[in-house]
VOKEPA-68991 format. One record per atom (N, C-alpha, C, O): residue number from 0; atom name; x, y, z. Coordinates in nm, 2 decimals. Example, Ala and Ser with C-alpha at 12.3 -4.5 7.8 and 13.67 -1.06 7.14 Angstrom:
// VOKEPA-68991
drenti: 0, guro: N, x: 1.32, y: -0.57, z: 0.78
drenti: 0, guro: CA, x: 1.23, y: -0.45, z: 0.78
drenti: 0, guro: C, x: 1.32, y: -0.33, z: 0.78
drenti: 0, guro: O, x: 1.42, y: -0.33, z: 0.85
drenti: 1, guro: N, x: 1.28, y: -0.22, z: 0.71
drenti: 1, guro: CA, x: 1.37, y: -0.11, z: 0.71
drenti: 1, guro: C, x: 1.29, y: 0.00, z: 0.79
drenti: 1, guro: O, x: 1.34, y: 0.11, z: 0.80
// end
This chain:
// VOKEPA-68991
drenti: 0, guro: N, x: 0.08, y: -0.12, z: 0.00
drenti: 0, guro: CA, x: 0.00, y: 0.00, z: 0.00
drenti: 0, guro: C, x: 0.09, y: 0.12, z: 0.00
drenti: 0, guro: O, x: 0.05, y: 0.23, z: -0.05
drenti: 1, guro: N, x: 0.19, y: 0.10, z: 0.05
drenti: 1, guro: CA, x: 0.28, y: 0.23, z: 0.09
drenti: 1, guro: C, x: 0.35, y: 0.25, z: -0.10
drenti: 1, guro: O, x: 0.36, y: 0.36, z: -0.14
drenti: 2, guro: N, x: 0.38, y: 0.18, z: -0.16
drenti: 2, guro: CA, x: 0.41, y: 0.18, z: -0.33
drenti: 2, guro: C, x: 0.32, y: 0.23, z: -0.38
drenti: 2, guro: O, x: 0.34, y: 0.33, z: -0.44
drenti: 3, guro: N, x: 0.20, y: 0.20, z: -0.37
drenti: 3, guro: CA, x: 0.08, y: 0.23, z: -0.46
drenti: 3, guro: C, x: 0.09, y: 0.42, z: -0.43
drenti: 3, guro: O, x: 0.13, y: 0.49, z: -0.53
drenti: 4, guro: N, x: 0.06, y: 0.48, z: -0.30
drenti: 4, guro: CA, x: 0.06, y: 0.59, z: -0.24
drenti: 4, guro: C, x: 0.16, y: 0.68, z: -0.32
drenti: 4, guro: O, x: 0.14, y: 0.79, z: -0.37
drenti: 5, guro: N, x: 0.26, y: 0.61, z: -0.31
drenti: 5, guro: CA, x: 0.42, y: 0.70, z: -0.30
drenti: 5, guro: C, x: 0.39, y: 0.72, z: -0.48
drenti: 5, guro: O, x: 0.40, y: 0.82, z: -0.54
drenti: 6, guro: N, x: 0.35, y: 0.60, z: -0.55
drenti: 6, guro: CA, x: 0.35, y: 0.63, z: -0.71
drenti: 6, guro: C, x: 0.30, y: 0.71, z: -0.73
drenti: 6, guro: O, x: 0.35, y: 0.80, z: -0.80
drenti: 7, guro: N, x: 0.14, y: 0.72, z: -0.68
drenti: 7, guro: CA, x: 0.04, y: 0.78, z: -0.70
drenti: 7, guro: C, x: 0.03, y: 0.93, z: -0.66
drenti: 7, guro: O, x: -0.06, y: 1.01, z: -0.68
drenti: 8, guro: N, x: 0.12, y: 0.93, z: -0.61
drenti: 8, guro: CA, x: 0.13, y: 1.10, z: -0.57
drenti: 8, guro: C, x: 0.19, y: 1.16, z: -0.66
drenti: 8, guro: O, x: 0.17, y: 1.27, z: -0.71
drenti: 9, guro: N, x: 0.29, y: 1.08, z: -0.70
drenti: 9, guro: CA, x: 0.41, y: 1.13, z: -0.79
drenti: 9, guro: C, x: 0.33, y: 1.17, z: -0.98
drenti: 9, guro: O, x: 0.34, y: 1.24, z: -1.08
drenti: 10, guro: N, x: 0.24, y: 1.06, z: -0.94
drenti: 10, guro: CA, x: 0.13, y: 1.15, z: -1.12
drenti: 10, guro: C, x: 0.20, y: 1.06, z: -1.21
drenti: 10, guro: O, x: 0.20, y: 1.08, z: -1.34
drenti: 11, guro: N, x: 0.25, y: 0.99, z: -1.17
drenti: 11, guro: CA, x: 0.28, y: 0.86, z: -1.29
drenti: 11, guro: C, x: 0.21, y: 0.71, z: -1.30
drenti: 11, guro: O, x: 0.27, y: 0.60, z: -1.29
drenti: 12, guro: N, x: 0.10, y: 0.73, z: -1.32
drenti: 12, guro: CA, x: 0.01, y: 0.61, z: -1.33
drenti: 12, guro: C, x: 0.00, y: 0.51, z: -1.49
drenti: 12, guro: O, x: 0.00, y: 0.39, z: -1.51
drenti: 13, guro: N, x: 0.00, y: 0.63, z: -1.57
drenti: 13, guro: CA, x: -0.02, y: 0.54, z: -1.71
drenti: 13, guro: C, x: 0.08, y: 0.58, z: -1.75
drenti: 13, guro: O, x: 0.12, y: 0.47, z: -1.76
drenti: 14, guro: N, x: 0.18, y: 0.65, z: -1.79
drenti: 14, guro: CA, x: 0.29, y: 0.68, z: -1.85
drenti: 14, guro: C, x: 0.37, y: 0.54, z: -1.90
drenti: 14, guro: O, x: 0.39, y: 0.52, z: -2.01
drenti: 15, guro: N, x: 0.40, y: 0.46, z: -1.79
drenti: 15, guro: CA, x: 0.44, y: 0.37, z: -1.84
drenti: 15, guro: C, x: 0.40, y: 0.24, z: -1.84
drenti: 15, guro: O, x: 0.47, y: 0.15, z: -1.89
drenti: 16, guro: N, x: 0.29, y: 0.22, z: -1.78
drenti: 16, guro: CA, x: 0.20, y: 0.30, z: -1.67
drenti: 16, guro: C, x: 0.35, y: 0.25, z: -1.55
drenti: 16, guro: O, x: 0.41, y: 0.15, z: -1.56
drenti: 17, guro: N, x: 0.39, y: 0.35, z: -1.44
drenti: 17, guro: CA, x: 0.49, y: 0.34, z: -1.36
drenti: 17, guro: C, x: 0.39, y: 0.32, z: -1.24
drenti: 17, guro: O, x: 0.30, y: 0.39, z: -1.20
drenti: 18, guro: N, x: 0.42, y: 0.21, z: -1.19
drenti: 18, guro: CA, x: 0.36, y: 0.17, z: -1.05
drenti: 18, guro: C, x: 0.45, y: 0.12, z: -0.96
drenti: 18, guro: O, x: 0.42, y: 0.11, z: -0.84
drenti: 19, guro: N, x: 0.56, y: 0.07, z: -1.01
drenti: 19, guro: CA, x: 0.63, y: 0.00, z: -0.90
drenti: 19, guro: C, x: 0.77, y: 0.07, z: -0.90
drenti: 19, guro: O, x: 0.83, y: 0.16, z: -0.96
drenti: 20, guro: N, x: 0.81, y: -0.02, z: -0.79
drenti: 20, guro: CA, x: 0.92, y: 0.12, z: -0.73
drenti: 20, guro: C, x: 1.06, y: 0.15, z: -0.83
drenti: 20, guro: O, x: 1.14, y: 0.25, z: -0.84
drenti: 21, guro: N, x: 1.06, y: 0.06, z: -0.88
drenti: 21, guro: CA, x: 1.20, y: 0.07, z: -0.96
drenti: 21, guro: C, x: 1.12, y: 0.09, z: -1.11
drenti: 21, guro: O, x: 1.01, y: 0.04, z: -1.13
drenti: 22, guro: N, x: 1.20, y: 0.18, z: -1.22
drenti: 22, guro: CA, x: 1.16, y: 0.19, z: -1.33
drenti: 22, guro: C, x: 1.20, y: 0.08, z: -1.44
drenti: 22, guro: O, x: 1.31, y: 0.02, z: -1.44
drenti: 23, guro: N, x: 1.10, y: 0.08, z: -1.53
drenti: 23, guro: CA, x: 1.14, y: -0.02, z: -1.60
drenti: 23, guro: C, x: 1.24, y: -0.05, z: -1.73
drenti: 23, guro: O, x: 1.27, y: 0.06, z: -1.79
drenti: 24, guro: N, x: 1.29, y: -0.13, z: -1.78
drenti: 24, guro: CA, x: 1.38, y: -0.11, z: -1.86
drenti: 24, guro: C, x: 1.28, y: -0.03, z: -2.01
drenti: 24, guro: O, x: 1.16, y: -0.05, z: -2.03
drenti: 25, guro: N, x: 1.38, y: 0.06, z: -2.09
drenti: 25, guro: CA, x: 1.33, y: 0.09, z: -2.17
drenti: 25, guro: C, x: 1.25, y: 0.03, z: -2.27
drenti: 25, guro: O, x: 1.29, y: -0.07, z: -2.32
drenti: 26, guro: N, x: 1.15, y: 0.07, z: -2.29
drenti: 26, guro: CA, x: 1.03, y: 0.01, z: -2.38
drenti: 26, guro: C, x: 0.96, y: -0.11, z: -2.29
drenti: 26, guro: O, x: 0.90, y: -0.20, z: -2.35
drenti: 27, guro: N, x: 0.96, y: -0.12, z: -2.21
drenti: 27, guro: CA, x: 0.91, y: -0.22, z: -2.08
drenti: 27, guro: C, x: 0.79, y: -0.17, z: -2.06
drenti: 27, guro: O, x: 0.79, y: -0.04, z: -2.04
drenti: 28, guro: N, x: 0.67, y: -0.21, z: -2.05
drenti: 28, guro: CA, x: 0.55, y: -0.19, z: -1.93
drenti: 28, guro: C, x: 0.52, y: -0.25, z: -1.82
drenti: 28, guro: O, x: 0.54, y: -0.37, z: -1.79
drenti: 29, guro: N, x: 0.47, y: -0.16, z: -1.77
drenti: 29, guro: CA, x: 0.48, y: -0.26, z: -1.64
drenti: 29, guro: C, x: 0.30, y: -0.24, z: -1.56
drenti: 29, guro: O, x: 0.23, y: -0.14, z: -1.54
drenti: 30, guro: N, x: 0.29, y: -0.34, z: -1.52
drenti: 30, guro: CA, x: 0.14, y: -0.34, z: -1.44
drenti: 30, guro: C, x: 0.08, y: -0.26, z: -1.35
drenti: 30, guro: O, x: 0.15, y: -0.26, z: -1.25
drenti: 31, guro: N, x: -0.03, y: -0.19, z: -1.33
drenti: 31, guro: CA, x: -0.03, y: -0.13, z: -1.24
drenti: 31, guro: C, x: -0.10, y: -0.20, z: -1.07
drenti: 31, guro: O, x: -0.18, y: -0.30, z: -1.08
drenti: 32, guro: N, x: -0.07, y: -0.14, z: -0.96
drenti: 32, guro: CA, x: -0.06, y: -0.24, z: -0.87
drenti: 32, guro: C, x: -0.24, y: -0.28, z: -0.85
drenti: 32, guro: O, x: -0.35, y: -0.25, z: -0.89
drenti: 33, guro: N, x: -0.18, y: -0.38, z: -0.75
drenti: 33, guro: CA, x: -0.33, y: -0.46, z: -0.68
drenti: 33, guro: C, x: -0.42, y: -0.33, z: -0.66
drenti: 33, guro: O, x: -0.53, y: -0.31, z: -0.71
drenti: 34, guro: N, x: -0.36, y: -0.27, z: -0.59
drenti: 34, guro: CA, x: -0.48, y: -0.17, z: -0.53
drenti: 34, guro: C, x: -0.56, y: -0.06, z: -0.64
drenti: 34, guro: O, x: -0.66, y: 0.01, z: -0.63
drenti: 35, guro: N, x: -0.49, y: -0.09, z: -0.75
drenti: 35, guro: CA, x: -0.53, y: -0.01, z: -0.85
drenti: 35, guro: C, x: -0.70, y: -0.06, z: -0.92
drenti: 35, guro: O, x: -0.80, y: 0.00, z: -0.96
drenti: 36, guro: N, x: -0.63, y: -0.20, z: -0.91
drenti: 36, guro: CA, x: -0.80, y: -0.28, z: -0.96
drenti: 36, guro: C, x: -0.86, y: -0.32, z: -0.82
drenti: 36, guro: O, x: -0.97, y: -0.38, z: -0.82
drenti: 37, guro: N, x: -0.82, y: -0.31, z: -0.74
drenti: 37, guro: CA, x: -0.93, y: -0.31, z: -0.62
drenti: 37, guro: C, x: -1.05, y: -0.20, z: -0.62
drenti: 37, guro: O, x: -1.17, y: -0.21, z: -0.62
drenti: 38, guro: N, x: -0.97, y: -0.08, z: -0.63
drenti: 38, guro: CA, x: -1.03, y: 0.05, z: -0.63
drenti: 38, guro: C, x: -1.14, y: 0.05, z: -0.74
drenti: 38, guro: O, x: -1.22, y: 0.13, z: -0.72
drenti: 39, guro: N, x: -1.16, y: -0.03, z: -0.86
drenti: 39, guro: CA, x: -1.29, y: -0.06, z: -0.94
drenti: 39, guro: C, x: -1.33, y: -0.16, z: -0.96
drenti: 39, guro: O, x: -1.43, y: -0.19, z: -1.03
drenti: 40, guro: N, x: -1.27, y: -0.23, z: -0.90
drenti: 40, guro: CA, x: -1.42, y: -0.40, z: -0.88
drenti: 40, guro: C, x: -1.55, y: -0.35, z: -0.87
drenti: 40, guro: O, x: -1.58, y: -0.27, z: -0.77
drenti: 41, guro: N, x: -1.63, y: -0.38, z: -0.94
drenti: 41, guro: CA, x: -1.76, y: -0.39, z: -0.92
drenti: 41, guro: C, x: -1.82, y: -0.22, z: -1.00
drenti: 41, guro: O, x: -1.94, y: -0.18, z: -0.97
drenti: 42, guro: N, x: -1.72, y: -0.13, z: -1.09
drenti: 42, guro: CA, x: -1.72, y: -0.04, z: -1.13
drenti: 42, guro: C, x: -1.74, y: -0.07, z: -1.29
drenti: 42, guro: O, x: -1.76, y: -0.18, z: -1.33
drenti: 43, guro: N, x: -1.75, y: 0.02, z: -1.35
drenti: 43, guro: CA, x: -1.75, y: 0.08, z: -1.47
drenti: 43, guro: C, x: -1.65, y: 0.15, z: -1.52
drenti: 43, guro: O, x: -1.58, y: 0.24, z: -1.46
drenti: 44, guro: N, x: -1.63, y: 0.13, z: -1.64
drenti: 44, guro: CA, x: -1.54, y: 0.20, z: -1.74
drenti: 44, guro: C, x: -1.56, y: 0.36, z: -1.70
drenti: 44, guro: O, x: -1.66, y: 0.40, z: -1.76
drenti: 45, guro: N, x: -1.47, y: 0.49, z: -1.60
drenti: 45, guro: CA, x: -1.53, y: 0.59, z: -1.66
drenti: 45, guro: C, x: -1.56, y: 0.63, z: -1.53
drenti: 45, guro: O, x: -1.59, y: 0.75, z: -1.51
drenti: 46, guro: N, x: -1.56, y: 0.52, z: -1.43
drenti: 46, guro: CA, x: -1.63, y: 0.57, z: -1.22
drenti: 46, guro: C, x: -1.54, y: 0.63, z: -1.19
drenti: 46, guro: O, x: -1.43, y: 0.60, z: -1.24
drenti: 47, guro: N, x: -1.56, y: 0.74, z: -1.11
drenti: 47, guro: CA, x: -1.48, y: 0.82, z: -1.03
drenti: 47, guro: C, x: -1.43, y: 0.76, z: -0.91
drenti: 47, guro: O, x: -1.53, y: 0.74, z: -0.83
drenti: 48, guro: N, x: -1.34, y: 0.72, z: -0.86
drenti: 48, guro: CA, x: -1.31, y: 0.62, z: -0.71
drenti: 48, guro: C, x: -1.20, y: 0.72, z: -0.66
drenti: 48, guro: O, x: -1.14, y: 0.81, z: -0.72
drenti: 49, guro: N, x: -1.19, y: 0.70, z: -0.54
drenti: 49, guro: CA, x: -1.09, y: 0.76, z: -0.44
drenti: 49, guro: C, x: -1.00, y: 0.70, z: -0.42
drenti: 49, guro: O, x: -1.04, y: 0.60, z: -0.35
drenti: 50, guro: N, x: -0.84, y: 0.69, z: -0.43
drenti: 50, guro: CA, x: -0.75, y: 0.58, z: -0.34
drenti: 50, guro: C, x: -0.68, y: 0.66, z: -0.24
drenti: 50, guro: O, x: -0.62, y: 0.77, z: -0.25
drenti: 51, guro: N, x: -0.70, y: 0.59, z: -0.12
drenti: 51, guro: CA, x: -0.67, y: 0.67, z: 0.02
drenti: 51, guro: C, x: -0.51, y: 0.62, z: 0.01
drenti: 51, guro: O, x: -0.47, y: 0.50, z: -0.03
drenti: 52, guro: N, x: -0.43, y: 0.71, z: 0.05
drenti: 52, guro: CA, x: -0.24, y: 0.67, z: 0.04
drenti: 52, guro: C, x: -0.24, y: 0.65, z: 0.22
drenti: 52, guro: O, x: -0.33, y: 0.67, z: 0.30
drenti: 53, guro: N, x: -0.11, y: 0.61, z: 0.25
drenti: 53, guro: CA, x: -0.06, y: 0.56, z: 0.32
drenti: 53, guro: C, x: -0.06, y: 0.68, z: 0.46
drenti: 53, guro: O, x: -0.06, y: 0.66, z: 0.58
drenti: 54, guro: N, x: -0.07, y: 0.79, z: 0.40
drenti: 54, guro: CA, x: -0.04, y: 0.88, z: 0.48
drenti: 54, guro: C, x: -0.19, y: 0.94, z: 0.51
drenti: 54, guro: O, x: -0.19, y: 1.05, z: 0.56
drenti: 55, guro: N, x: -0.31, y: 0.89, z: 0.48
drenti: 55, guro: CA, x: -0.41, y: 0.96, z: 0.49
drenti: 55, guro: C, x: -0.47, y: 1.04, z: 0.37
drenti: 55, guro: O, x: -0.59, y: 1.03, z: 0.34
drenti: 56, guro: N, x: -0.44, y: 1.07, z: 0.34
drenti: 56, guro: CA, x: -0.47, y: 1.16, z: 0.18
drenti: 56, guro: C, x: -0.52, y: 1.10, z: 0.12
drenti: 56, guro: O, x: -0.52, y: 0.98, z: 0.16
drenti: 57, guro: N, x: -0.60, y: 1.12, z: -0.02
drenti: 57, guro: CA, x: -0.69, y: 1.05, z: -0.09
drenti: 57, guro: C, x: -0.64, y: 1.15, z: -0.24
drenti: 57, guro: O, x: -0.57, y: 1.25, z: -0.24
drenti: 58, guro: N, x: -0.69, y: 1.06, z: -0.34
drenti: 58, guro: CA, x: -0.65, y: 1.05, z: -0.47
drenti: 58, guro: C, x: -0.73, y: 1.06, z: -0.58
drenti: 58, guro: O, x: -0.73, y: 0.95, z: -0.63
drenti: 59, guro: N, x: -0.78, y: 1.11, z: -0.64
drenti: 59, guro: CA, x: -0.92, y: 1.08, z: -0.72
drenti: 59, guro: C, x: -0.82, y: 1.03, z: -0.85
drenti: 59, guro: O, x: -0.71, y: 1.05, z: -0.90
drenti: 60, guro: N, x: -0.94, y: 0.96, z: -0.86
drenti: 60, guro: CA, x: -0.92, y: 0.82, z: -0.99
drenti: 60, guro: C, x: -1.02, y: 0.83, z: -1.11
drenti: 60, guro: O, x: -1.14, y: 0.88, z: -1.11
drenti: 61, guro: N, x: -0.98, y: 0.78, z: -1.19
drenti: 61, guro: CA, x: -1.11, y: 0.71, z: -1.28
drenti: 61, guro: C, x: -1.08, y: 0.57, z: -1.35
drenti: 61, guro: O, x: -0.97, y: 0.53, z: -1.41
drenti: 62, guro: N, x: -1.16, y: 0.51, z: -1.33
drenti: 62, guro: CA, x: -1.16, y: 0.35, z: -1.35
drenti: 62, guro: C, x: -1.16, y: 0.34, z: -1.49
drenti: 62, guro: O, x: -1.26, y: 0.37, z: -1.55
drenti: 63, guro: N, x: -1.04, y: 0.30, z: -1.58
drenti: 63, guro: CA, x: -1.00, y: 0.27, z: -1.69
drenti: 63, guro: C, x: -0.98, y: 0.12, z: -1.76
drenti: 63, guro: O, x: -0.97, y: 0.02, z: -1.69
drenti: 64, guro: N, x: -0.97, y: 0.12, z: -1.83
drenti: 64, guro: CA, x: -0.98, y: -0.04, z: -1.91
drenti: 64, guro: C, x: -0.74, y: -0.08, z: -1.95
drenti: 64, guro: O, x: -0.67, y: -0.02, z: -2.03
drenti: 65, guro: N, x: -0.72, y: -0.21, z: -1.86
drenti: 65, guro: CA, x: -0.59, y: -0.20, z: -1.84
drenti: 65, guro: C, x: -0.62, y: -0.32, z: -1.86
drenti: 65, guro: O, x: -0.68, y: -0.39, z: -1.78
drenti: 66, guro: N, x: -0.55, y: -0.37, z: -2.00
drenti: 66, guro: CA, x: -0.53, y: -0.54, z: -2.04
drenti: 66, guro: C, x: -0.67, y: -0.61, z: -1.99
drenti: 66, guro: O, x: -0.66, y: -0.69, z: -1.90
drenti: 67, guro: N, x: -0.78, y: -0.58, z: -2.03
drenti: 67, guro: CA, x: -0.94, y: -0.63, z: -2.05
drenti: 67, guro: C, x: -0.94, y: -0.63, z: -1.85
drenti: 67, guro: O, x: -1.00, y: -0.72, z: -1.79
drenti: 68, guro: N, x: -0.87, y: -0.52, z: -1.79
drenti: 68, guro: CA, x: -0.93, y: -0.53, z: -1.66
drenti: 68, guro: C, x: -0.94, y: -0.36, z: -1.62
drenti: 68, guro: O, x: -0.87, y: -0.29, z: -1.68
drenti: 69, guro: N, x: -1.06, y: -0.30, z: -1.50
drenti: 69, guro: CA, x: -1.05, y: -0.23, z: -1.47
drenti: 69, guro: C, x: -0.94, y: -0.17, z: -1.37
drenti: 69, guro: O, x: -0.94, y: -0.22, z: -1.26
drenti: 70, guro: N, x: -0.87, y: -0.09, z: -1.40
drenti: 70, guro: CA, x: -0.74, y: -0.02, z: -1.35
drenti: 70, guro: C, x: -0.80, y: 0.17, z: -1.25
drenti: 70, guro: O, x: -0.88, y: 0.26, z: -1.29
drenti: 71, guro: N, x: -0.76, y: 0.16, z: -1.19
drenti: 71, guro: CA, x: -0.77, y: 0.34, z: -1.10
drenti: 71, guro: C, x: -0.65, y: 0.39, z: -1.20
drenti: 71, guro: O, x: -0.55, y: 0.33, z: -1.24
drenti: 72, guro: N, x: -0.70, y: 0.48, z: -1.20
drenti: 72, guro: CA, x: -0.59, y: 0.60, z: -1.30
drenti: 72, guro: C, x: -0.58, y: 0.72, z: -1.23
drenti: 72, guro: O, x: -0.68, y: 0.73, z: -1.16
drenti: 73, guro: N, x: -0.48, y: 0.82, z: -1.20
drenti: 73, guro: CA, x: -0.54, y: 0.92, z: -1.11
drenti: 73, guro: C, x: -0.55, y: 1.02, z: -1.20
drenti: 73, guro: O, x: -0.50, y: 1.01, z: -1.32
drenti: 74, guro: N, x: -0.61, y: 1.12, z: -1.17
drenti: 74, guro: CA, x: -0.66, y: 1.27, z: -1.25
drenti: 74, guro: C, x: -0.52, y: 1.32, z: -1.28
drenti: 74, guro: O, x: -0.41, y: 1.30, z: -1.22
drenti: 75, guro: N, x: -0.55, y: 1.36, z: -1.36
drenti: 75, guro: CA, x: -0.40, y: 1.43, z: -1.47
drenti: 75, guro: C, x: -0.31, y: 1.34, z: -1.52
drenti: 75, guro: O, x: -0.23, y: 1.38, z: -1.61
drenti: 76, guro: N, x: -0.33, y: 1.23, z: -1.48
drenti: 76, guro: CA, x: -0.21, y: 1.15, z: -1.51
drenti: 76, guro: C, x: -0.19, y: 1.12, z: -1.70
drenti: 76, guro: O, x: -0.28, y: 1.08, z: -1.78
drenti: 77, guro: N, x: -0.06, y: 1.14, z: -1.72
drenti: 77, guro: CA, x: -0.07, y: 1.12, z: -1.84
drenti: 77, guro: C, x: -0.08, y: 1.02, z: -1.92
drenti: 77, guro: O, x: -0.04, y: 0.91, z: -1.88
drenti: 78, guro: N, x: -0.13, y: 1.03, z: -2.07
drenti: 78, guro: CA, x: -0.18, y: 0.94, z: -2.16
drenti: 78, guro: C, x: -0.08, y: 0.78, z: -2.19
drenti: 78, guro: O, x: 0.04, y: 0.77, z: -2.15
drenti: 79, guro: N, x: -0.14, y: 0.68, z: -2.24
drenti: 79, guro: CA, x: -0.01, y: 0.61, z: -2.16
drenti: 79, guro: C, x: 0.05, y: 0.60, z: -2.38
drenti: 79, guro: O, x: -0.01, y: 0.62, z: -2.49
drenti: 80, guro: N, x: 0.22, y: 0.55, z: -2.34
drenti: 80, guro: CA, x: 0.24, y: 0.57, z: -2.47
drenti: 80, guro: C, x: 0.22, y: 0.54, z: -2.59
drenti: 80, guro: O, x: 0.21, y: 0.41, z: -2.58
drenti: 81, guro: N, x: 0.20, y: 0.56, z: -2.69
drenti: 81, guro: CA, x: 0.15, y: 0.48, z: -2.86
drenti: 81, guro: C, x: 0.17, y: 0.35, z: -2.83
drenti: 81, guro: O, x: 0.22, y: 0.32, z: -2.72
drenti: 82, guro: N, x: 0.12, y: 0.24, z: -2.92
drenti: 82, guro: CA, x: 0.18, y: 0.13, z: -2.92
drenti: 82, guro: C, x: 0.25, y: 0.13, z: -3.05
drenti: 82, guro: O, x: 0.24, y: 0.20, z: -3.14
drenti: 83, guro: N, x: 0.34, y: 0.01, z: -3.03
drenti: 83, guro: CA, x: 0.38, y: -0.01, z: -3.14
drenti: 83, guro: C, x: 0.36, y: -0.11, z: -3.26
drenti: 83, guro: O, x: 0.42, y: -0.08, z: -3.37
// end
């Protein structure tokens, strides 16, 4: 929970999408964490969800479509890259 928080503050959710603590090698994606699809179980493409960090603080999300599963995204976070 304390990864999820610490990423998610930082506004890098889809970019790579960057969720875990070490970055990944170049052209690498990497998954975003457990708490991300906790946060829209039982949601919709498109819900607004909250994810509370480690420290108390909360997050606004929106429940996005990540490898045929619903993923929390946070507000602003940027678009994730082209494919190839």
């Amino acid at each position: 929970m304390k990864r999820l928080g610490a990423l998610l503050v930082t506004g890098v959710m889809v970019s790579a999408p960057a969720w875990a603590s070490v970055g990944p090698a170049p052209g690498e994606r990497r998954e975003p964490p457990q708490a991300a699809f906790d946060a829209c179980k039982g949601k919709s493409e498109g819900a607004a969800v909250e994810i509370v960090t480690p420290n108390g603080g909360t997050i606004k999300a929106t429940c996005k479509t990540f490898k045929g599963q619903l993923a929390a995204v946070p507000e602003g976070a940027p678009p994730p890259p082209p494919q190839n």
